[in-house]
N, C-alpha and C positions, 0 to 999 in steps of 0.2 A: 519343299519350296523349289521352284523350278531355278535351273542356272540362268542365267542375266547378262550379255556381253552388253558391255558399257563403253561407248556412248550405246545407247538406246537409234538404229539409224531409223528404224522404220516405226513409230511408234503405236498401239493400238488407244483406242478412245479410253480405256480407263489409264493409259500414262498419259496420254498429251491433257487431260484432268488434272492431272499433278502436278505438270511439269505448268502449264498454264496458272494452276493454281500457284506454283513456286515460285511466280515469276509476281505475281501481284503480292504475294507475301514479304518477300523479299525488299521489294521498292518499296511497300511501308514500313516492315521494321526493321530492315538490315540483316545481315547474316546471323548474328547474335540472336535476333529477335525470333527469327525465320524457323523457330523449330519443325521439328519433323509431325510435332501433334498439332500446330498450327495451321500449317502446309497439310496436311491430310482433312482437317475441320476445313478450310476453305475448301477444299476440293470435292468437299459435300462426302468424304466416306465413312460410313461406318467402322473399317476396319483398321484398327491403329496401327497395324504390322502391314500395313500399303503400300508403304513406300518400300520396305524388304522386300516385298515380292514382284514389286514390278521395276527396282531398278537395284535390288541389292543391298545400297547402303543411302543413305542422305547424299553421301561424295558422288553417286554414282546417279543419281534425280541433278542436282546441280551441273554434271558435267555433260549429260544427256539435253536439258535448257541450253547450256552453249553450243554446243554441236548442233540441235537443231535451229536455233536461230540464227548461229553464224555461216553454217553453211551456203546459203544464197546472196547472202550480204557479201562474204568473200569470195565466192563465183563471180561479183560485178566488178568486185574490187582486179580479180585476178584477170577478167577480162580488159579492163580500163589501162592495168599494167600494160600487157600486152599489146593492146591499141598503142600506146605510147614510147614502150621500146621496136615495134614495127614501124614508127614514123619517125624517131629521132629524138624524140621526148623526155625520156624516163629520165633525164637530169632536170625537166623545169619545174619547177619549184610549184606553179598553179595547178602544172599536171596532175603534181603526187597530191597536193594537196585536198583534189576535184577526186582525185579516187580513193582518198580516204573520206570523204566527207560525205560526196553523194548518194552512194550506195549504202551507207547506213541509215539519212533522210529517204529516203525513196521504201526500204524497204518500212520504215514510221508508216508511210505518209500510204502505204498498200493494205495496212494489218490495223487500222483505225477500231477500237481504241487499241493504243499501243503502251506494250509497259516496258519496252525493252531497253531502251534509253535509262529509264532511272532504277532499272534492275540492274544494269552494266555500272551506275552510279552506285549504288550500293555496295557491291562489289569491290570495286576499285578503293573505295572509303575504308576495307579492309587489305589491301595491297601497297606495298611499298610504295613510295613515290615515284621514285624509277621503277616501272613495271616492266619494262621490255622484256629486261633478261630472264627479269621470275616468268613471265608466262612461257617464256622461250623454253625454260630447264622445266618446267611443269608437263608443258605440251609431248615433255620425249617419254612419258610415262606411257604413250600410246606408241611407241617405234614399231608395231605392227600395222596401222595406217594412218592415211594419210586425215591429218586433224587439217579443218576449216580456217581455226586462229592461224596457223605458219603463212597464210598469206599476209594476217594482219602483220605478222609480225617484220617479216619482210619490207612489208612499204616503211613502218617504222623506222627499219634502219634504213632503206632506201633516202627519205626525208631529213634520218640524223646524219648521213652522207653530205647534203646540201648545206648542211649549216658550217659556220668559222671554223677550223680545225676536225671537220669530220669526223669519224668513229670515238669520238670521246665522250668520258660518264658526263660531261658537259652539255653535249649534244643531246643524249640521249633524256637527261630530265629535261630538258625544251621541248621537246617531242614528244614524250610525256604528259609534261604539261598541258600542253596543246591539247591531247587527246582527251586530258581529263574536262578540258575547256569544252571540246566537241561533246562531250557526251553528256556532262553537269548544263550547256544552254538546250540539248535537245530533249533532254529528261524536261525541262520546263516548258518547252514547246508543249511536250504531251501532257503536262499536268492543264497548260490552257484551253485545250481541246477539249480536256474530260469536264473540264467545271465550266465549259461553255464561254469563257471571257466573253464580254463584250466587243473587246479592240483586242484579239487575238490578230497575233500577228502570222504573215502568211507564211508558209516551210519554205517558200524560194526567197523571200526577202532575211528568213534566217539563213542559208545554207549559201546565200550572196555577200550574207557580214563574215560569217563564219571563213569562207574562203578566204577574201582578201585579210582578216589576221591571221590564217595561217601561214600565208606567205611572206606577209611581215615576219612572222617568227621565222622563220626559217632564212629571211634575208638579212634580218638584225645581222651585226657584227659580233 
């Protein structure tokens, strides 16, 4: 069995198979559900030892899924930062808001159908409440480069900065929260796209609501 450097950066058409198929498995049965003989039946292979040879372990196909979908999502995010501490910004509250929240609607709203929303919801549905710090102390499992998520996690605390009393565990389940909010209405977005709604509502009139409660939470007392 050949070695595996995991994340997976470039991946070939029988991983992004997997990794695609992990991503639909996933949002229907959760991680629990998500086996590795499941996630290989979806992914149309015959060969049950698939996921060992093309990504190592289960750990290493899931962490391969995040790195490629988080990657360009946090390039927009990291660029928006940037836009905003270059202009004076990076303390307004709609700012941080608009680049957590756009750049993961945009990248939905390019990859139709999309399953990334309520695979991220899955996910998190096995994650602490406060998740900052866990993805924070997870992420350094990679301290030989540079992981996608450290952006995410950054604006995070940038955002848990803005709120009543700053850097506190207070803070941070608000912002938390929030994120589980963003991610639990845009997982539903994509579920109304796939079954066709009739009165689907539009991605900018959600990512229009979504914004202004972000900044409510973040301006609350």
């Amino acid at each position: 069995m050949p070695r595996v450097d995991i994340p997976v950066v470039s991946p070939t058409e029988p991983q992004l198979r997997l990794m695609e198929a992990a991503e639909r498995t996933v949002e229907r049965a959760g991680l629990r559900g998500a086996t590795s003989a499941a996630i290989t039946r979806e992914a149309g292979h015959r060969n049950h030892s698939a996921i060992a040879y093309h990504f190592g372990t289960y750990e290493g196909l899931l962490d391969t899924v995040y790195y490629w979908r988080s990657k360009p999502i946090n390039a927009h995010r990291a660029a928006l930062v940037a836009t905003a501490e270059a202009t004076g910004r990076v303390r307004d509250a709609e700012t941080l808001v608009r680049a957590y929240v756009e750049p993961f609607a945009e990248h939905l709203r390019s990859h139709e159908p999309s399953y990334w929303a309520r695979y991220t919801d899955a996910v998190l549905a096995a994650r602490p409440l406060q998740f900052v710090q866990w993805i924070e102390a997870d992420v350094k499992r990679y301290d030989d480069m540079e992981v996608p998520l450290e952006t995410t996690i950054d604006l995070l605390y940038r955002m848990a900065a803005l709120i009543t009393g700053g850097l506190s565990a207070h803070a941070l389940v608000r912002v938390s929260g929030y994120s589980r909010y963003v991610v639990t209405v845009l997982g539903a977005w994509e579920r109304d796209q796939e079954l066709d709604l009739l009165e689907k509502i539009s991605l900018d009139d959600v990512v229009r609501e979504m914004v202004a409660v972000g900044v409510a939470v973040l301006q609350a007392p």
